[in-house]
RORODREN-388939 format. One record per residue (C-alpha): x, y, z; chain; residue in one letter. Coordinates in steps of 0.2 Angstrom, whole numbers. Layout:
rec c1:X c2:Y c3:Z mol:A type:A
...
//
This chain:
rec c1:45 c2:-69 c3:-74 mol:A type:X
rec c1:56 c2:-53 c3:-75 mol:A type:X
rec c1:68 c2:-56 c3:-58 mol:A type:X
rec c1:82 c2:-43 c3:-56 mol:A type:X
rec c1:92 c2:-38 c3:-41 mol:A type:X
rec c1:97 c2:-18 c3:-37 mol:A type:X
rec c1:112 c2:-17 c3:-31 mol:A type:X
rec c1:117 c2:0 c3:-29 mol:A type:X
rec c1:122 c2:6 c3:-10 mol:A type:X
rec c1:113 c2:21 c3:-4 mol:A type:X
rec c1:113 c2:32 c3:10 mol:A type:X
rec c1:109 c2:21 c3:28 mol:A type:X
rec c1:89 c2:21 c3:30 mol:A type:X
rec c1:80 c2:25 c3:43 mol:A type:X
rec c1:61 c2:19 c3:38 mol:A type:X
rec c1:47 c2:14 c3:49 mol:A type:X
rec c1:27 c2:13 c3:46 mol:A type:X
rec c1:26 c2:31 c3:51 mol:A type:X
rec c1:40 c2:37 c3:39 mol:A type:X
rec c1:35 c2:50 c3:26 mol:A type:X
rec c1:47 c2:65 c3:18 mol:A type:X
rec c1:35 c2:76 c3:26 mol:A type:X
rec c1:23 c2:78 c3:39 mol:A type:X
rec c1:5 c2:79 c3:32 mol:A type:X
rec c1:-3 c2:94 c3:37 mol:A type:X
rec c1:-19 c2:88 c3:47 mol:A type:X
rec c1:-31 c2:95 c3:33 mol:A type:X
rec c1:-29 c2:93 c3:16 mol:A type:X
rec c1:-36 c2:104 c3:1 mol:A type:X
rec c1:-41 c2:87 c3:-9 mol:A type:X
rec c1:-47 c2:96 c3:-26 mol:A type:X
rec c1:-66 c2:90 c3:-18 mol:A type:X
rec c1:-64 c2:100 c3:0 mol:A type:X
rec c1:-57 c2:100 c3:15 mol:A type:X
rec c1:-52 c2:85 c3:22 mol:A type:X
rec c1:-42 c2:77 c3:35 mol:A type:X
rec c1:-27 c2:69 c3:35 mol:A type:X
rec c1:-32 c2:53 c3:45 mol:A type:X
rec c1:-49 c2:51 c3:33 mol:A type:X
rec c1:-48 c2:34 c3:22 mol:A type:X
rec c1:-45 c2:44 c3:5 mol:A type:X
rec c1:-30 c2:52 c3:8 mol:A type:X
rec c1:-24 c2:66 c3:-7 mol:A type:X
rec c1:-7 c2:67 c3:-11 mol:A type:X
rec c1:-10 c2:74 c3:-28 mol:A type:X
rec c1:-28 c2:76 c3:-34 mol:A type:X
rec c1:-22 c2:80 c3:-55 mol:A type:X
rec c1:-11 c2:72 c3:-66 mol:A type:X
rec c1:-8 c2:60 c3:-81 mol:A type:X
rec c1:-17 c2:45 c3:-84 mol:A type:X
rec c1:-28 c2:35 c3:-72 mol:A type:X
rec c1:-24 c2:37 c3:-52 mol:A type:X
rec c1:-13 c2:27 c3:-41 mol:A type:X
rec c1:-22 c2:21 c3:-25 mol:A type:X
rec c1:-8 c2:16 c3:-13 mol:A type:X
rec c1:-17 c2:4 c3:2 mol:A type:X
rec c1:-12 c2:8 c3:20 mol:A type:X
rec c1:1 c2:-4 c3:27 mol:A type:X
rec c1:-4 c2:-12 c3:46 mol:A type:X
rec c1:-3 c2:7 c3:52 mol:A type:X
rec c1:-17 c2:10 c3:44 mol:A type:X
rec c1:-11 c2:29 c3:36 mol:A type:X
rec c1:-2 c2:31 c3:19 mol:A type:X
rec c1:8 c2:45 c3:24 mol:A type:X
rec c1:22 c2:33 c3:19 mol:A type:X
rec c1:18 c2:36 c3:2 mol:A type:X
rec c1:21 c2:53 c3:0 mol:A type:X
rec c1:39 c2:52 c3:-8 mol:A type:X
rec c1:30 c2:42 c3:-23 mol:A type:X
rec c1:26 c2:59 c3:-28 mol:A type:X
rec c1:42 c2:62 c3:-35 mol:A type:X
rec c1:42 c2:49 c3:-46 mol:A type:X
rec c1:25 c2:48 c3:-54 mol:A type:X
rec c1:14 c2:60 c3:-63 mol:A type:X
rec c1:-1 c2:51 c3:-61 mol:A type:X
rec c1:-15 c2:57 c3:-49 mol:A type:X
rec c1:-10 c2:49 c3:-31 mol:A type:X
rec c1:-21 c2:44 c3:-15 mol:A type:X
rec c1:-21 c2:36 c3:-3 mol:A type:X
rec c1:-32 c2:23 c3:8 mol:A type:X
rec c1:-30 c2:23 c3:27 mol:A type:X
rec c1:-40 c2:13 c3:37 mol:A type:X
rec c1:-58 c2:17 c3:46 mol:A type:X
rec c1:-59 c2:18 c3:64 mol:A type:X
rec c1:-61 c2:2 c3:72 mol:A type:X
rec c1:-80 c2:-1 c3:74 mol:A type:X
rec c1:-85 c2:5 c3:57 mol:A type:X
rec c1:-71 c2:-12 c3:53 mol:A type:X
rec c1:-80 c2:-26 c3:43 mol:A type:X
rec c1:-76 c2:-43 c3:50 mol:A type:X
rec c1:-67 c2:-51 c3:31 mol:A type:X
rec c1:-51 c2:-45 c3:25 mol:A type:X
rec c1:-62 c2:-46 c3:7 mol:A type:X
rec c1:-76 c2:-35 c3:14 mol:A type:X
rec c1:-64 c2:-25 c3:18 mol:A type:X
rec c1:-56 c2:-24 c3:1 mol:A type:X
rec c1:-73 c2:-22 c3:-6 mol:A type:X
rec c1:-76 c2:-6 c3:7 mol:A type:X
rec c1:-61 c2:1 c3:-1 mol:A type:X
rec c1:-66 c2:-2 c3:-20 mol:A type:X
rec c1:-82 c2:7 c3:-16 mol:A type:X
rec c1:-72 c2:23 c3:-8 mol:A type:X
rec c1:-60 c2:23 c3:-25 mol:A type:X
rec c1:-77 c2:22 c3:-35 mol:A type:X
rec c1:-84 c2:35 c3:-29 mol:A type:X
rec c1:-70 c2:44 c3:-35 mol:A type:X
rec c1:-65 c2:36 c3:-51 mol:A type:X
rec c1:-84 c2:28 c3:-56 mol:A type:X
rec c1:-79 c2:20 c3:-72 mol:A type:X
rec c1:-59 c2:16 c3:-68 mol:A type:X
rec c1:-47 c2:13 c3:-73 mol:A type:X
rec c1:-34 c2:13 c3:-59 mol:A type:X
rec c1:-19 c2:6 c3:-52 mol:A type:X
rec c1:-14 c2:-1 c3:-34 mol:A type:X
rec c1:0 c2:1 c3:-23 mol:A type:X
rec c1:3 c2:-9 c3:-7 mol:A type:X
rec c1:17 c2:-10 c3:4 mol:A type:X
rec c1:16 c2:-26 c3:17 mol:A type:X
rec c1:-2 c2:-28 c3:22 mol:A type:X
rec c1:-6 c2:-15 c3:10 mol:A type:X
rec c1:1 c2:-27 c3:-4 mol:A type:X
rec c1:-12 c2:-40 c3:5 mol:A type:X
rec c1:-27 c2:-30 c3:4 mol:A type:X
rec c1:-24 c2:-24 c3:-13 mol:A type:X
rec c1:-23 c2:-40 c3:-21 mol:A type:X
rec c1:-39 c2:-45 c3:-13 mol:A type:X
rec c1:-46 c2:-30 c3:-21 mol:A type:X
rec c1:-38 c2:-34 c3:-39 mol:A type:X
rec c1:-45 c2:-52 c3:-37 mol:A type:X
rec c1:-63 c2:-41 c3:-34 mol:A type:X
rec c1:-63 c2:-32 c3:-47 mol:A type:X
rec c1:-55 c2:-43 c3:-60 mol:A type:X
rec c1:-73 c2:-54 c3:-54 mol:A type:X
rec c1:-84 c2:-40 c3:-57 mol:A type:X
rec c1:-78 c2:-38 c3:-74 mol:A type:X
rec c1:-70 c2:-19 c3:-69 mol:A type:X
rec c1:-55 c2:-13 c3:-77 mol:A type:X
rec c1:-36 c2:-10 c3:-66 mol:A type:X
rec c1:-22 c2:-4 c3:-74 mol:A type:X
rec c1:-9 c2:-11 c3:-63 mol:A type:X
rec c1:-5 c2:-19 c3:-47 mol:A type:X
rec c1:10 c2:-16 c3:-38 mol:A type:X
rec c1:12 c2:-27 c3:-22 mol:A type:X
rec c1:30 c2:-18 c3:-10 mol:A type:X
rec c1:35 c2:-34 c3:0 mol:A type:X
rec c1:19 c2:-40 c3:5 mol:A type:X
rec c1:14 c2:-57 c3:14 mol:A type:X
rec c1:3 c2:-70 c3:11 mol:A type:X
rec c1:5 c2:-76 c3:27 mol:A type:X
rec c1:6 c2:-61 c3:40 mol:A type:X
rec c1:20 c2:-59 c3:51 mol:A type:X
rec c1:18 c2:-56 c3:70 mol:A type:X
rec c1:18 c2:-38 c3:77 mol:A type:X
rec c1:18 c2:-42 c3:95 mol:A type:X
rec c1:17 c2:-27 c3:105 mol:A type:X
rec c1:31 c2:-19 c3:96 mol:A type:X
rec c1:19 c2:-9 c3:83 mol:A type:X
rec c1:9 c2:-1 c3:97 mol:A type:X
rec c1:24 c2:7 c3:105 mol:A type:X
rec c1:32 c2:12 c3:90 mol:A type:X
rec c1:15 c2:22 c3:87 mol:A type:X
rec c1:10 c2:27 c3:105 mol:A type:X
rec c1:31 c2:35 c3:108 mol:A type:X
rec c1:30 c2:40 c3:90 mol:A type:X
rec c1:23 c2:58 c3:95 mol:A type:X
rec c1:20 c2:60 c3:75 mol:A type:X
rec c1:3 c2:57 c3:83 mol:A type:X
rec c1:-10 c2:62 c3:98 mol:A type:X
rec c1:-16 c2:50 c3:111 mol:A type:X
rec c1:-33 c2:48 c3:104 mol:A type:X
rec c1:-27 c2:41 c3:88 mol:A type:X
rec c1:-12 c2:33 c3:93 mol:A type:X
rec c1:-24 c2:22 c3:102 mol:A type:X
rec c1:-37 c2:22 c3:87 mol:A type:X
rec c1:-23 c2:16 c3:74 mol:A type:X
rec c1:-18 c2:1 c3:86 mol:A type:X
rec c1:-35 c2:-6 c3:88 mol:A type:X
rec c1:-38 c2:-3 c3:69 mol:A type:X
rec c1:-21 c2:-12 c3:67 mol:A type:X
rec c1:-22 c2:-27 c3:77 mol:A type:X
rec c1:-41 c2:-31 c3:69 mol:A type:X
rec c1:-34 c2:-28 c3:53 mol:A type:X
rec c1:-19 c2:-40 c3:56 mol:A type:X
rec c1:-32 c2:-52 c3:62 mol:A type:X
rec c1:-41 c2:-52 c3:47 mol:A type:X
rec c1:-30 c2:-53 c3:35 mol:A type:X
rec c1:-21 c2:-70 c3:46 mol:A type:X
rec c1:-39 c2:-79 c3:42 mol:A type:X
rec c1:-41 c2:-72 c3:24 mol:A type:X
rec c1:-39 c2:-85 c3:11 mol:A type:X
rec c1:-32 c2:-76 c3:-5 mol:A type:X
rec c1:-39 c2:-79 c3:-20 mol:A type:X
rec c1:-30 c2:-80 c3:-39 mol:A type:X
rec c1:-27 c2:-64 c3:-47 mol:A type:X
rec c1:-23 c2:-67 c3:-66 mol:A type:X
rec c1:-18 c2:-53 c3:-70 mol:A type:X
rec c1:1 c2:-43 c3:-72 mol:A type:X
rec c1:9 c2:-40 c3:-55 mol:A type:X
rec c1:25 c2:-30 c3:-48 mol:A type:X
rec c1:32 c2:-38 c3:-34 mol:A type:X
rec c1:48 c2:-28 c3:-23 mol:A type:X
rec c1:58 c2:-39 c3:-12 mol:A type:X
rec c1:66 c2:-33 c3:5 mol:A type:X
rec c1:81 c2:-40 c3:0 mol:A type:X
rec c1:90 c2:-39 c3:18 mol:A type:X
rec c1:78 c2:-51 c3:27 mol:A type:X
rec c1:70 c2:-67 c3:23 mol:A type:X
rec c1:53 c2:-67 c3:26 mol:A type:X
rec c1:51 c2:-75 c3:8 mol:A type:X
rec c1:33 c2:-65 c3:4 mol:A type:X
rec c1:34 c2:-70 c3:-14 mol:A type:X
rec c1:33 c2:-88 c3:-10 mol:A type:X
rec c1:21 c2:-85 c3:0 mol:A type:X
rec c1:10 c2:-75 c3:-12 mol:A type:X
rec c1:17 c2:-83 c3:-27 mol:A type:X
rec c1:1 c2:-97 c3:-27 mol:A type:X
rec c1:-9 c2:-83 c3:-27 mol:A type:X
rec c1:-2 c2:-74 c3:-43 mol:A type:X
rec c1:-5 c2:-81 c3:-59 mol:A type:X
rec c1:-1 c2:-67 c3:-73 mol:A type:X
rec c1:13 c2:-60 c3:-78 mol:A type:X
rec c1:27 c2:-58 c3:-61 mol:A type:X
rec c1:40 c2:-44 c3:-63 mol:A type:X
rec c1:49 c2:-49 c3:-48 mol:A type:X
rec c1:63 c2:-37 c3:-42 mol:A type:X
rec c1:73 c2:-35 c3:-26 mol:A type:X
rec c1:81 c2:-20 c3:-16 mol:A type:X
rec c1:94 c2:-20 c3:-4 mol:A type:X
rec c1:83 c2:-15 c3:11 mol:A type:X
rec c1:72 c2:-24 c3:26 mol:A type:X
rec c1:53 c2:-24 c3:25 mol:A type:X
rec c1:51 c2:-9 c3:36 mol:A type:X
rec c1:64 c2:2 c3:27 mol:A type:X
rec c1:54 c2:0 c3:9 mol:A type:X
rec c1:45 c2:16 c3:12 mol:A type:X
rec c1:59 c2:26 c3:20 mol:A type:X
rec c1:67 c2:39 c3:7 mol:A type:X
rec c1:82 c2:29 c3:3 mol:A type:X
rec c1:73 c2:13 c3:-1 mol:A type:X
rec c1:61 c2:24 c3:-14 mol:A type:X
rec c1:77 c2:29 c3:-23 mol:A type:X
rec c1:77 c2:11 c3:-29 mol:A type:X
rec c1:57 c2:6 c3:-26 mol:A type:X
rec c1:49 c2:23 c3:-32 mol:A type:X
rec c1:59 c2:22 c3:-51 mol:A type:X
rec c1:51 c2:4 c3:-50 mol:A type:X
rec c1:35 c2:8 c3:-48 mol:A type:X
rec c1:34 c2:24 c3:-60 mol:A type:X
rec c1:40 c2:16 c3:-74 mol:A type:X
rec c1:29 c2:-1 c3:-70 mol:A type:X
rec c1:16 c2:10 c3:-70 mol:A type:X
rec c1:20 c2:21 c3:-84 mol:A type:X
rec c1:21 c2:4 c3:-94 mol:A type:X
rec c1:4 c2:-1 c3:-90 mol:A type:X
rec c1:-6 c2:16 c3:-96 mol:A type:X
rec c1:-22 c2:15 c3:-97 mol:A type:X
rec c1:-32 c2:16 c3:-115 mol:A type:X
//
């Protein structure tokens, strides 16, 4: 296991679920038509070298956080938000499975890497475990302080999104339920063992300890490093400086063939 420590001080962050370097307009030219910003494949860059990056929605359920990434990759870059909440399976693995079937249908024969920050870590590891099973090829998997065993969100997440006025009413209230059934599934899900290479990025500056939690789970090769941030700062455009450089060249070092 590769463990190294970053310990260069940058600017104070100011992340949150909802940060993003820019706001998304609300629809994107995808390459493939129109589309909207709040549909579960979210384009951040539709051409590019080598296989795409799928970045899995955090508790939120939009990837708008991941739009910084862009700076540091050339690959293509999506992302996957969540589905409103009755069209929500009742597994946190048929739920991952929903999602392999959404990246399919873009990339049918693979391969691709995963990107997940807290809960988006969760659920992409249960769809590397998936496809590992069914025999289909992933480049990479990169897993931003994510949690084996899900931490708390209180009522805290619905007012940071409802007093956000980033969004409306209508969805404010859509991505709430979506959240608290997704949190719900992923407290019963029982990870299974990926064997394959894995990125984890410690929030250095708070110890909820999600590597030891996952760390049962993870049975390839662990290139474990740490920045000096919380969990809810690793998005926010001073944690990328340190997280985004990570990833690219993780990523860049596992190209596909």
């Amino acid at each position: 296991m590769t463990d190294i420590g970053i310990t260069d001080s940058y600017f104070e962050p100011d992340g949150s679920v909802l940060t993003a370097p820019r706001r998304p307009d609300p629809q994107v030219d995808s390459g493939f038509g129109s589309r909207s910003a709040f549909d579960i494949v979210f384009p951040i860059r539709t051409e590019g070298a080598d296989a795409p990056v799928f970045c899995i929605h955090p508790v939120i359920g939009l990837s708008w956080c991941y739009l910084g990434f862009e700076e540091f990759t050339a690959n293509p870059l999506y992302g996957i938000q969540t589905p409103s909440p009755n069209e929500l399976p009742d597994t946190l693995d048929k739920l991952a499975q929903s999602y392999i079937d959404e990246i399919e249908a873009l990339v049918p024969d693979g391969p691709y890497h995963l990107l997940g920050w807290s809960l988006g870590g969760t659920i992409a590891h249960a769809m590397a475990v998936r496809l590992r099973a069914q025999g289909k090829q992933l480049a990479s998997l990169v897993m931003l302080d994510s949690h084996a065993v899900q931490p708390p969100i209180g009522d805290q997440l619905a007012t940071l999104i409802t007093e956000s006025g980033v969004v409306d009413p209508q969805e404010a209230e859509r991505l709430v339920s979506a959240a608290r059934h997704t949190h719900e599934l992923a407290n019963r899900h029982h990870p299974g063992v990926y064997d394959g290479d894995v990125l984890f990025v410690t929030a250095d500056h708070e110890e909820r300890l999600g590597l030891s939690t996952g760390h049962p789970y993870l049975r390839g090769e662990l290139s474990h490093y740490s920045v000096p941030y919380t969990h809810w700062e690793m998005t926010s455009a001073a944690a990328l400086r340190a997280v985004g450089p990570l990833a690219a060249r993780y990523i860049g070092a596992h190209r596909s063939e």
